[in-house]
C-alpha positions in Angstrom: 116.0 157.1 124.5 118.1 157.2 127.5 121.1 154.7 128.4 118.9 153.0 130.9 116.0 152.1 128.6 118.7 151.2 125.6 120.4 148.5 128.2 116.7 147.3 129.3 115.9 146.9 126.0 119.1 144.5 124.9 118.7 142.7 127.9 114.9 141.7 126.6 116.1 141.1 122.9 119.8 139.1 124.3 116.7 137.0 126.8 114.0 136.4 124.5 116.9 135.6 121.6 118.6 132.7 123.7 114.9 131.3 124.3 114.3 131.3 121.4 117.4 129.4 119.9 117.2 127.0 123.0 113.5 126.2 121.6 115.5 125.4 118.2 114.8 128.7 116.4 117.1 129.8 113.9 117.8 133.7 114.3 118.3 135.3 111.0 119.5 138.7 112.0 119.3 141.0 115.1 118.2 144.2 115.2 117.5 144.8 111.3 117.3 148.4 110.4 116.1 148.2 106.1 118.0 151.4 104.1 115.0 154.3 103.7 113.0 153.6 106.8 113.2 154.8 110.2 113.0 152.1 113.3 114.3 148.5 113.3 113.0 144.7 113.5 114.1 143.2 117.2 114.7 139.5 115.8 114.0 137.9 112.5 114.0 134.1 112.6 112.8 131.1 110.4 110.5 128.8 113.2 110.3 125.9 111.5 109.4 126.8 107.8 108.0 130.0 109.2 109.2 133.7 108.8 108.8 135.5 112.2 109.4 139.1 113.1 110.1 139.1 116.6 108.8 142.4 118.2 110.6 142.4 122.2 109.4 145.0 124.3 110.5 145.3 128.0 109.6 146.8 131.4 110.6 147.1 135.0 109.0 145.7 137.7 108.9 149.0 139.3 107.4 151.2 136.6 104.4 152.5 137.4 103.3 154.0 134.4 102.4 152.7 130.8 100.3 149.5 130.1 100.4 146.4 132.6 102.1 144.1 130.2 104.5 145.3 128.0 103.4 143.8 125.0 100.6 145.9 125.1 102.7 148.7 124.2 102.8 147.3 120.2 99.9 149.4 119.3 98.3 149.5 115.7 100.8 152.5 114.9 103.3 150.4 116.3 102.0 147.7 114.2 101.8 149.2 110.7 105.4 150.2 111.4 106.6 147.0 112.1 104.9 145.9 108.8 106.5 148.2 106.6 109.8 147.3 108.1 109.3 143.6 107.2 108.7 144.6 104.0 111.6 146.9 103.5 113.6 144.1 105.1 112.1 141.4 102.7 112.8 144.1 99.5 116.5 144.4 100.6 117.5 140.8 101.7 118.1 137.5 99.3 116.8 135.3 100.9 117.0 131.8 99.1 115.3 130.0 101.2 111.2 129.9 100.5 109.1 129.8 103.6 105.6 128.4 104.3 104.6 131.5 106.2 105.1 135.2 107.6 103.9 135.9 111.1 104.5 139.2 113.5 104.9 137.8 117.1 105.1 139.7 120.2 107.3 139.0 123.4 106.8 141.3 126.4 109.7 140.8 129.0 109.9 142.0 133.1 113.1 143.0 134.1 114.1 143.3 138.2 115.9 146.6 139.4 119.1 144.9 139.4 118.9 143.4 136.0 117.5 139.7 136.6 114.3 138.6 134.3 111.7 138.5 136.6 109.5 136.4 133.3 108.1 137.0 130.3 105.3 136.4 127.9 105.2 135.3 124.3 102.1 135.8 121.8 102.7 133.9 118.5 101.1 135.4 115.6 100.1 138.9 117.6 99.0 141.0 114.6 
């Protein structure tokens, strides 16, 4: 992954993080990468008495390749590794706190040329 897709892709996680405390999430850890596996979780948070693994995906305004909305870039391969991730995740952490619920959401983020969020979308319960 080059420099310029790395700094794209924090500025989409640091966005979509802050939103997501602002909306009175509680973010659990960033960029989770479980011992054994290859890949990481963007955000895990508890919303609510929810567990939510935050997928973030990001794009320029001026690419002009690869699906209109970026959050149609979690495919189902995408997906399955996602899954096992939480799992790993879940495996390794103690988590003392019991939770009503696990979901997967999905928050797809356009960036400007100059580094300024031009908005974002946000799918709850994506897979």
């Amino acid at each position: 992954m080059t420099v310029e897709r790395q700094a794209l892709g924090r500025l989409a996680e640091d966005y979509v993080a802050r939103r997501l405390t602002c909306a009175g999430w509680a973010i659990l850890e960033r960029n989770a990468r479980p011992g054994g596996y290859r890949g990481e979780l963007d955000i895990v948070a508890r919303h609510g008495r929810e567990l939510v693994f935050v997928e973030v995906k990001a794009r320029s305004t001026r690419a002009v390749a690869g699906p209109p909305s970026p959050v149609l870039a979690v495919d189902r391969r995408k997906q399955a590794q996602l899954r096992r991730l939480a799992a790993a995740w879940l495996r390794q952490e103690e988590i003392s706190e019991r939770f009503a619920g696990l979901r997967f959401d999905v928050a797809g983020v356009w960036v400007e040329p100059g580094g300024m969020v031009a908005g974002w979308e946000y799918l709850r319960a994506a897979f």
